[in-house]
N, CA and C atoms as a LAMMPS dump frame, in Angstrom:
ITEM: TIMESTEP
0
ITEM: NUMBER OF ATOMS
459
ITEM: BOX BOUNDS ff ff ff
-5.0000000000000000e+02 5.0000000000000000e+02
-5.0000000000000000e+02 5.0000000000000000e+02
-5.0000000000000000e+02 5.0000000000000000e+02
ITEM: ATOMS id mol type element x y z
1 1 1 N -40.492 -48.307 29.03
2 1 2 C -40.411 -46.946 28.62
3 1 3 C -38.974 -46.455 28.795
4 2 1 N -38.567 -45.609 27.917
5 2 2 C -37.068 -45.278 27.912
6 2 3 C -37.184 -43.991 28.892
7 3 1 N -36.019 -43.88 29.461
8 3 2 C -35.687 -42.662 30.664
9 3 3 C -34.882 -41.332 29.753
10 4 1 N -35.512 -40.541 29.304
11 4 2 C -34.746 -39.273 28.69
12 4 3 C -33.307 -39.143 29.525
13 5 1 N -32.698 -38.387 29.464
14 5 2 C -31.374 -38.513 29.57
15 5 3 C -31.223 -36.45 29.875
16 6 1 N -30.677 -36.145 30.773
17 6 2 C -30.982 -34.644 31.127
18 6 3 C -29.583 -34.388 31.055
19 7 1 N -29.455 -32.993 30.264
20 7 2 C -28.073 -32.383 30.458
21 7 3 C -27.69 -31.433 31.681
22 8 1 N -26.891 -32.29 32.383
23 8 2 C -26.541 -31.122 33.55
24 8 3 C -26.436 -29.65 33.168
25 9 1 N -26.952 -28.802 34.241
26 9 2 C -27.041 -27.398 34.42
27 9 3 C -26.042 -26.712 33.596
28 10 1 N -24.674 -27.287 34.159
29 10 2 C -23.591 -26.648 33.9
30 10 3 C -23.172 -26.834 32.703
31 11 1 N -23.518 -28.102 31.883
32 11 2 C -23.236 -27.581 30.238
33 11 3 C -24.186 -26.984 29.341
34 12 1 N -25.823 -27.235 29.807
35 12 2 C -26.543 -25.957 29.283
36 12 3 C -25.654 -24.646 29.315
37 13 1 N -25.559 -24.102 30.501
38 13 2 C -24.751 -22.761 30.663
39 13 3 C -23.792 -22.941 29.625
40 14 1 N -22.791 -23.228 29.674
41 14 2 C -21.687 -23.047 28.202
42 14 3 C -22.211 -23.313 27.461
43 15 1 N -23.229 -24.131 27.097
44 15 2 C -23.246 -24.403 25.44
45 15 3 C -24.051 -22.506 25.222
46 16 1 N -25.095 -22.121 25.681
47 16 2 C -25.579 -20.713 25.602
48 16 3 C -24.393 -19.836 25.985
49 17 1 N -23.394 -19.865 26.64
50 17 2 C -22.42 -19.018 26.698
51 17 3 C -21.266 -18.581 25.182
52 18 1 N -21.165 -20.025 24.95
53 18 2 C -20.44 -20.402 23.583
54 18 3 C -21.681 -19.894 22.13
55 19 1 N -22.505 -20.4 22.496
56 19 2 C -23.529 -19.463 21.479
57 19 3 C -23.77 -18.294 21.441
58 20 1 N -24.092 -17.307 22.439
59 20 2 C -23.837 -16.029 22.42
60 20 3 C -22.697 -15.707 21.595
61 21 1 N -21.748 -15.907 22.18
62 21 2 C -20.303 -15.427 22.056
63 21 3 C -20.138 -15.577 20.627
64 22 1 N -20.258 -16.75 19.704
65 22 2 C -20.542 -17.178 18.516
66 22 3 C -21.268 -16.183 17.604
67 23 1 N -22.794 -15.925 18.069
68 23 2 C -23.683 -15.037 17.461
69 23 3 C -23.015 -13.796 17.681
70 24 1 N -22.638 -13.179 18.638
71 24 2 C -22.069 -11.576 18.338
72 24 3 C -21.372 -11.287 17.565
73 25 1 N -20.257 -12.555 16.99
74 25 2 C -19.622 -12.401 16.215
75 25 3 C -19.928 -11.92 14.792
76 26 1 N -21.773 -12.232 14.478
77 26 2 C -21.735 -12.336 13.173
78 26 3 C -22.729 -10.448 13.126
79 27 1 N -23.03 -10.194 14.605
80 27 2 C -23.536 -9.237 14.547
81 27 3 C -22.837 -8.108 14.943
82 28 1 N -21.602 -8.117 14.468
83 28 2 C -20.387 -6.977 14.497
84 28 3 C -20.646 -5.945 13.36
85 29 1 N -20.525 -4.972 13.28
86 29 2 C -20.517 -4.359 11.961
87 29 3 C -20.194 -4.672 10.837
88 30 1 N -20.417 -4.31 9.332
89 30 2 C -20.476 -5.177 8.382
90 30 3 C -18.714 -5.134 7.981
91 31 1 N -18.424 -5.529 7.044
92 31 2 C -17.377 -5.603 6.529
93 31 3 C -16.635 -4.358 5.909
94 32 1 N -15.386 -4.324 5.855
95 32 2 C -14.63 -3.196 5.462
96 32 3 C -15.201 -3.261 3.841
97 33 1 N -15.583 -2.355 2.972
98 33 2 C -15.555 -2.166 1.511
99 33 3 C -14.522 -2.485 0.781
100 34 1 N -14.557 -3.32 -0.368
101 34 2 C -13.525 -3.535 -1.299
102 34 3 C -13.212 -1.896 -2.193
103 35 1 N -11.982 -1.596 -2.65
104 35 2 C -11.527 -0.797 -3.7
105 35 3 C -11.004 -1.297 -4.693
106 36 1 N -11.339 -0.438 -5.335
107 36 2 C -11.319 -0.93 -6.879
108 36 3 C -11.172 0.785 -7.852
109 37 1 N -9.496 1.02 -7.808
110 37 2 C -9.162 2.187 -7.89
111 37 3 C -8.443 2.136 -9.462
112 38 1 N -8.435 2.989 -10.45
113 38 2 C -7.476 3.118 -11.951
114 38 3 C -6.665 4.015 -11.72
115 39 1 N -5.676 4.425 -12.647
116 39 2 C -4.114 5.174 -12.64
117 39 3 C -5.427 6.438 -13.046
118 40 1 N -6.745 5.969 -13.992
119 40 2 C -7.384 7.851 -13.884
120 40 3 C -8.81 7.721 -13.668
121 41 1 N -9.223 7.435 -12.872
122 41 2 C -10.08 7.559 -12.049
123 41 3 C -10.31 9.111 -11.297
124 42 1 N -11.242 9.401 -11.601
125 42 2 C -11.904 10.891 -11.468
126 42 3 C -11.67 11.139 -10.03
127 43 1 N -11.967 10.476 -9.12
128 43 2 C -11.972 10.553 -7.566
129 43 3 C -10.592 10.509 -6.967
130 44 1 N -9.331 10.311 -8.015
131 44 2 C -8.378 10.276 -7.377
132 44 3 C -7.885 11.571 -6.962
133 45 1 N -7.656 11.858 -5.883
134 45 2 C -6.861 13.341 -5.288
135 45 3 C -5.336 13.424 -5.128
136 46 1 N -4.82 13.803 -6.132
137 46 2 C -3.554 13.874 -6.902
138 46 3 C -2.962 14.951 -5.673
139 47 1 N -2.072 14.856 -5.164
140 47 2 C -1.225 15.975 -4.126
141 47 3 C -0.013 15.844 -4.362
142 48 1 N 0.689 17.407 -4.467
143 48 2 C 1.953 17.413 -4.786
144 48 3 C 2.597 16.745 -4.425
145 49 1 N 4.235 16.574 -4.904
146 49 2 C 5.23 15.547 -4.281
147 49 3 C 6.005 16.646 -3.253
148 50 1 N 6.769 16.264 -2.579
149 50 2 C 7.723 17.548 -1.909
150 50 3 C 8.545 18.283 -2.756
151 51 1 N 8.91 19.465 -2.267
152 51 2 C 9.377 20.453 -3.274
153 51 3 C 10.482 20.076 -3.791
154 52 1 N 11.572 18.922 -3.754
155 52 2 C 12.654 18.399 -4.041
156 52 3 C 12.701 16.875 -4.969
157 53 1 N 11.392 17.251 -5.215
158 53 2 C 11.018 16.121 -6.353
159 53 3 C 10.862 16.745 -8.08
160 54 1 N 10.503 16.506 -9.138
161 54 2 C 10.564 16.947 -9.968
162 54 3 C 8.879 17.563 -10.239
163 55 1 N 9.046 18.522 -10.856
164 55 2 C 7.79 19.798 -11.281
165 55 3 C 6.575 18.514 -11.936
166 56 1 N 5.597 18.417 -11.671
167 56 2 C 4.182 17.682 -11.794
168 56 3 C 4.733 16.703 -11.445
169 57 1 N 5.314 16.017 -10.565
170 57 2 C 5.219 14.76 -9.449
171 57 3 C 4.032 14.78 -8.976
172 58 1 N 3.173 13.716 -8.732
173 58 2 C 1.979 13.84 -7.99
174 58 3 C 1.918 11.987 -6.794
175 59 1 N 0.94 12.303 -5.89
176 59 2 C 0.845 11.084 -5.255
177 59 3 C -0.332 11.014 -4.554
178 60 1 N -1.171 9.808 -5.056
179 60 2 C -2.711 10.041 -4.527
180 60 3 C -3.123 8.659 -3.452
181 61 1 N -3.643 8.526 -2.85
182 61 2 C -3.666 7.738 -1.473
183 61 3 C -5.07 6.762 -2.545
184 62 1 N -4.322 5.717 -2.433
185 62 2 C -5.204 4.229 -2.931
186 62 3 C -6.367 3.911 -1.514
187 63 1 N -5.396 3.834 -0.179
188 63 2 C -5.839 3.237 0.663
189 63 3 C -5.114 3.59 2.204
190 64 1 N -6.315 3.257 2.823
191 64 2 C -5.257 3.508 4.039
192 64 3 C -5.128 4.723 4.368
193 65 1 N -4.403 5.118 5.676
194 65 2 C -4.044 6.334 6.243
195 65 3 C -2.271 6.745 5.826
196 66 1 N -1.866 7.284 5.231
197 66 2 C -0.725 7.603 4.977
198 66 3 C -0.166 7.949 5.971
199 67 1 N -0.221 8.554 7.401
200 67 2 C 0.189 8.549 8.664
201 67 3 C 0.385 7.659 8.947
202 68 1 N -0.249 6.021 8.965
203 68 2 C -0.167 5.176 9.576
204 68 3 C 0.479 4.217 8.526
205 69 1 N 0.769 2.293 9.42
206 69 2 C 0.93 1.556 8.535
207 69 3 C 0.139 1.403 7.715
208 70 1 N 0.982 0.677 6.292
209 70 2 C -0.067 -0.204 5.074
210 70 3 C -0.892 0.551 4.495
211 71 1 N -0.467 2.073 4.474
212 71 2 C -0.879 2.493 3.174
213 71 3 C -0.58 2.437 2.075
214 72 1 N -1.358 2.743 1.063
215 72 2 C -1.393 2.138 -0.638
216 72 3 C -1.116 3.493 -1.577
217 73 1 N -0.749 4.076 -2.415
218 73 2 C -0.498 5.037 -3.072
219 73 3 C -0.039 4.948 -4.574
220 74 1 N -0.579 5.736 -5.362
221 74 2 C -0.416 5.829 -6.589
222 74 3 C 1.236 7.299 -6.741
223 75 1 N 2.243 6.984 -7.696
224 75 2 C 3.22 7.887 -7.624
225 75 3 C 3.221 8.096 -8.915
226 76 1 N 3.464 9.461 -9.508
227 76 2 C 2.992 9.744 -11.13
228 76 3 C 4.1 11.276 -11.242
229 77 1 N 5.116 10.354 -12.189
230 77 2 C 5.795 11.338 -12.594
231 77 3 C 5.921 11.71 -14.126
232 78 1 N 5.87 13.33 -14.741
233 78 2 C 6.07 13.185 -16.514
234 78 3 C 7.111 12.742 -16.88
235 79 1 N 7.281 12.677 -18.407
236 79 2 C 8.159 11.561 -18.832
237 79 3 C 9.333 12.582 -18.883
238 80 1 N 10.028 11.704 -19.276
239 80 2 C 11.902 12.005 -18.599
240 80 3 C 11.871 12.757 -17.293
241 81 1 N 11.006 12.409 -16.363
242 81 2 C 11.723 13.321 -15.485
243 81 3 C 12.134 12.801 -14.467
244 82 1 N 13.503 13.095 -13.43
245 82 2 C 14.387 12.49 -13.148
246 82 3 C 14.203 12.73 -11.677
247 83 1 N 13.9 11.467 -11.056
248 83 2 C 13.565 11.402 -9.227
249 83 3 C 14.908 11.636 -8.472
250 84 1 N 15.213 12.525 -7.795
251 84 2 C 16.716 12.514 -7.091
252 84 3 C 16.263 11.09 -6.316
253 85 1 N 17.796 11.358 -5.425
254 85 2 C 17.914 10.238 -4.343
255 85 3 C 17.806 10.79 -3.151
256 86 1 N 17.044 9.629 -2.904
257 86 2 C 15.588 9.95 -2.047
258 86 3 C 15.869 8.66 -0.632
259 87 1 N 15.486 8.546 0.305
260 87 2 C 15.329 7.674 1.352
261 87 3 C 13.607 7.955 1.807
262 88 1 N 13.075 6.663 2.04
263 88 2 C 11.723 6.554 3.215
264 88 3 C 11.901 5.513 4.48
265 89 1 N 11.56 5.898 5.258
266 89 2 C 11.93 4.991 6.959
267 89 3 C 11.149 3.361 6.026
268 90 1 N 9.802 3.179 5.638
269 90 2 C 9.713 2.192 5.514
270 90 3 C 10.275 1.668 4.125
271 91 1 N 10.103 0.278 4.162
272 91 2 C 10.155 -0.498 2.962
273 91 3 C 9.094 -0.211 2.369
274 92 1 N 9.322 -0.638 0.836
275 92 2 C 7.958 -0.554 -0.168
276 92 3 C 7.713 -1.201 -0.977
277 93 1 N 7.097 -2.013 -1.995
278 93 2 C 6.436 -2.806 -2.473
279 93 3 C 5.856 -2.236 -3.734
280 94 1 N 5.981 -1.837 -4.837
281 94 2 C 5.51 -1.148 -6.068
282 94 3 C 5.891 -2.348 -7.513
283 95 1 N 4.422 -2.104 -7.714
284 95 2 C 4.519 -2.54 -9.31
285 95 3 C 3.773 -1.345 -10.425
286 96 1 N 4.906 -1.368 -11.504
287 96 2 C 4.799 -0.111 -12.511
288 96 3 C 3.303 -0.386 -13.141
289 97 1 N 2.521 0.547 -13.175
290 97 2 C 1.336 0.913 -13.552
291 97 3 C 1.524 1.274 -15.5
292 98 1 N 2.13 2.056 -15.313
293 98 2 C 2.745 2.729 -16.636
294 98 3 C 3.745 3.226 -16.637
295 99 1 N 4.309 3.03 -17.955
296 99 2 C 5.574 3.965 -18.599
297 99 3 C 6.921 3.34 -18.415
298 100 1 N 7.943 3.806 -17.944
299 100 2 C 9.194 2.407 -18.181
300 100 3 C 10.103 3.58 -16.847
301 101 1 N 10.301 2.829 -16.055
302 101 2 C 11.101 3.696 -15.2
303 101 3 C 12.463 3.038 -14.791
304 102 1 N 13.574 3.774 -15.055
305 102 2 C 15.007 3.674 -14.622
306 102 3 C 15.285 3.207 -13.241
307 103 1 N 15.379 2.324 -12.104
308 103 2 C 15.886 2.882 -11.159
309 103 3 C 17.009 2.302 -10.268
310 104 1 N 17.492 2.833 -9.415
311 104 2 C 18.909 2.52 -8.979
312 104 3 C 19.283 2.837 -7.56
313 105 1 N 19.47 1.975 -6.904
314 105 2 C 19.009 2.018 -5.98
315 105 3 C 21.145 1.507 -5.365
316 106 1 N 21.148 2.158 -4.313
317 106 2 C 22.641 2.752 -3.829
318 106 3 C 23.466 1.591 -3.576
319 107 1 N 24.52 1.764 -4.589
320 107 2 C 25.596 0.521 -4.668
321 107 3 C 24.998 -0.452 -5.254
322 108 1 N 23.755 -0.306 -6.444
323 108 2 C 23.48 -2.354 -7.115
324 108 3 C 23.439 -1.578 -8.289
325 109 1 N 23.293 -2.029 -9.535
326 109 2 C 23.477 -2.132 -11.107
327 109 3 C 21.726 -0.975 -10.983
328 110 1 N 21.235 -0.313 -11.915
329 110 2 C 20.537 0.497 -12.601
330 110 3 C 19.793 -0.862 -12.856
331 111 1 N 18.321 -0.559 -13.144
332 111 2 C 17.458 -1.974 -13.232
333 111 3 C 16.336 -1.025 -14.011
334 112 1 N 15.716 -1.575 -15.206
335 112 2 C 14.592 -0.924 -15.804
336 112 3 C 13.361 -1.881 -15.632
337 113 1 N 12.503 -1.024 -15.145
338 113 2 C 11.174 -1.804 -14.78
339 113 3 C 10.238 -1.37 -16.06
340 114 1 N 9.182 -2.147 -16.652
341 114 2 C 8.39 -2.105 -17.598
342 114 3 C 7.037 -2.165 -16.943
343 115 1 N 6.113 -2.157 -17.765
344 115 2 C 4.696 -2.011 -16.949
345 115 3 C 4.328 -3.302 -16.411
346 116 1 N 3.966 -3.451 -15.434
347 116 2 C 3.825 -4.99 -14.768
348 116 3 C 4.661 -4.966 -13.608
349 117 1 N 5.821 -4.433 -13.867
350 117 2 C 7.201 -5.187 -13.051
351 117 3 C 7.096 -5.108 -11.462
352 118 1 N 7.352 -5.819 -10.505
353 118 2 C 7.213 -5.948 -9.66
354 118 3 C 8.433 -5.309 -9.04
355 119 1 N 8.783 -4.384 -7.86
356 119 2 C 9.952 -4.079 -7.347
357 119 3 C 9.98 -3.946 -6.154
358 120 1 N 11.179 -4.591 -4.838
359 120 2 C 10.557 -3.802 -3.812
360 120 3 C 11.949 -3.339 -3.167
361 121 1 N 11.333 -2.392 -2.388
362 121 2 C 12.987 -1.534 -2.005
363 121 3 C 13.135 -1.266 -0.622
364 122 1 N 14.205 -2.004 0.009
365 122 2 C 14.402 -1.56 1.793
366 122 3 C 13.949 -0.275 2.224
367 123 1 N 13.713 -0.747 3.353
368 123 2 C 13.628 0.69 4.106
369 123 3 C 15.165 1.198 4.386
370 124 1 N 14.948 2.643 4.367
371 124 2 C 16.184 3.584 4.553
372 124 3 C 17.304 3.374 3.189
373 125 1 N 17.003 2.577 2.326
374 125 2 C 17.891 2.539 0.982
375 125 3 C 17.654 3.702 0.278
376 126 1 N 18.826 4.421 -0.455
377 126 2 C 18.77 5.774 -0.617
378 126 3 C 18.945 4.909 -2.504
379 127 1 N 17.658 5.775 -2.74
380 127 2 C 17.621 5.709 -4.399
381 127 3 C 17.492 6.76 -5.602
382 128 1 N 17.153 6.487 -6.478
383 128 2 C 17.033 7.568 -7.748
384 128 3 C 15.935 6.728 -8.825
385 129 1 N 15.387 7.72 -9.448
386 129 2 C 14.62 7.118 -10.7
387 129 3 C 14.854 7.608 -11.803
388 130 1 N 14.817 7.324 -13.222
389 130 2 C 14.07 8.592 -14.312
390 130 3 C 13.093 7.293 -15.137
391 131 1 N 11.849 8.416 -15.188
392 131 2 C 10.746 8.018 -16.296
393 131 3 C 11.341 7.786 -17.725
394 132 1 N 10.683 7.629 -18.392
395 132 2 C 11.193 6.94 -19.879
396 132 3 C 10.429 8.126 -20.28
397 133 1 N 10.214 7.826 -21.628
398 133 2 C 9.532 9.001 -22.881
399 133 3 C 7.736 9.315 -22.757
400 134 1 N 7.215 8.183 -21.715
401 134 2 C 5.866 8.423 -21.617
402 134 3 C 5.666 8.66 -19.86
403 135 1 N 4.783 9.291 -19.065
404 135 2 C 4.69 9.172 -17.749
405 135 3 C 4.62 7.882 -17.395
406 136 1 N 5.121 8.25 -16.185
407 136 2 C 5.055 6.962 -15.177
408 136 3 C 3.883 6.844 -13.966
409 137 1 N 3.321 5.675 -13.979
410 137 2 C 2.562 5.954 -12.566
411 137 3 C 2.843 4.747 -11.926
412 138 1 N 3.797 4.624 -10.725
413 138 2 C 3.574 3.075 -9.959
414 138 3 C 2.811 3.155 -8.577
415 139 1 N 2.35 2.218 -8.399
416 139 2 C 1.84 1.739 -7.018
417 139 3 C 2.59 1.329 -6.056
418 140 1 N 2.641 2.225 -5.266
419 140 2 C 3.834 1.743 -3.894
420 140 3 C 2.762 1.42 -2.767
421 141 1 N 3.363 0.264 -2.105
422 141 2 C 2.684 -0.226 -0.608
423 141 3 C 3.381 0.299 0.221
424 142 1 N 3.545 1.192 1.027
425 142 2 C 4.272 1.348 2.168
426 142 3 C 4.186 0.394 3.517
427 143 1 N 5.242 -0.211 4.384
428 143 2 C 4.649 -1.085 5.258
429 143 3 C 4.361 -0.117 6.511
430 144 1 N 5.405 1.142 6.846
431 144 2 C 5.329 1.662 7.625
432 144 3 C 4.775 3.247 6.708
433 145 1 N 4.838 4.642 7.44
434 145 2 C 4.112 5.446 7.128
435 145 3 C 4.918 6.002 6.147
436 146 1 N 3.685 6.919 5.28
437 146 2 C 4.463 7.277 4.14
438 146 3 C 5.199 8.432 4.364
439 147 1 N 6.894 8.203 4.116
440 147 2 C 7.559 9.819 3.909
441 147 3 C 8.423 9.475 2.605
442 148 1 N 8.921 10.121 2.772
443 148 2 C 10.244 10.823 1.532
444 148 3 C 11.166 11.867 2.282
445 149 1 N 12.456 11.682 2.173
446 149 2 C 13.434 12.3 2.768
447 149 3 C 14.519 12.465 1.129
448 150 1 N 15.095 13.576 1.19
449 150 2 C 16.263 13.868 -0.033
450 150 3 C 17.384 13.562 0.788
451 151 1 N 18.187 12.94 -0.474
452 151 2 C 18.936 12.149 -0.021
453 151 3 C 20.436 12.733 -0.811
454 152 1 N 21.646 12.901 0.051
455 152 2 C 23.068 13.342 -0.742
456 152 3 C 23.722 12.134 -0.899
457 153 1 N 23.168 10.635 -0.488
458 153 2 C 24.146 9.64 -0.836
459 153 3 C 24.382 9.741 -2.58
């Protein structure tokens, strides 16, 4: 007759320690919700730009806490109208949604972005924009929180 073979005490205990620990994991609260946001989407809450931006500037929160890091934001300006130079503490990350925007960013060549275009711009780099003949709306990532400062460079 064969002799079963017994697992000491002490790795029962971990293997149920390691299983617990395992299972809570899956009984954490569910998952964050995906978004799935358009340039006009009814639910978007369009809020002015600061008063040193141009007349119907608007900017609506994609994601995220705009106080905090890694918020997401939609920026929508009418056509020809011309963004002074501007500074934000963080860097940003924007690809043009619509319309064709000018921009130029302090001491490099004027660069025109088309719809698609990918751009991203240091933090504390003092820039300028102008929209083309149709509005513009791009998507900026902020890494740090969202501001805007006017800028005399």
């Amino acid at each position: 007759m064969k002799k079963l073979m017994r697992v000491p005490k002490t790795k029962n205990l971990l293997f149920s320690l390691i299983f617990l620990a395992t299972a809570s994991l899956f009984a954490q609260e569910p998952f964050e919700k995906s978004v799935v946001i358009t340039k006009t989407d009814k639910s978007l809450q369009w809020r002015p730009c600061p008063e040193f931006m141009p007349a119907g500037c608007g900017m609506a929160v994609l994601h995220g806490d705009p106080g905090k890091k890694n918020a997401d934001i939609f920026f929508k300006v009418p056509a020809n109208a011309e963004i002074p130079m501007h500074t934000h503490t963080s860097a940003e990350r924007m690809v043009l949604v619509s319309g064709e925007l000018e921009v130029t960013y302090e001491a490099e060549e004027s660069r025109i972005l088309k719809e698609g275009t990918y751009a991203y711009g240091p933090a504390q780099k003092a820039h300028k924009a102008k929209c083309g003949d149709s509005p513009c709306v791009l998507f900026i990532a902020f890494e740090e929180a969202v501001d805007v400062f006017a800028s005399d460079r």
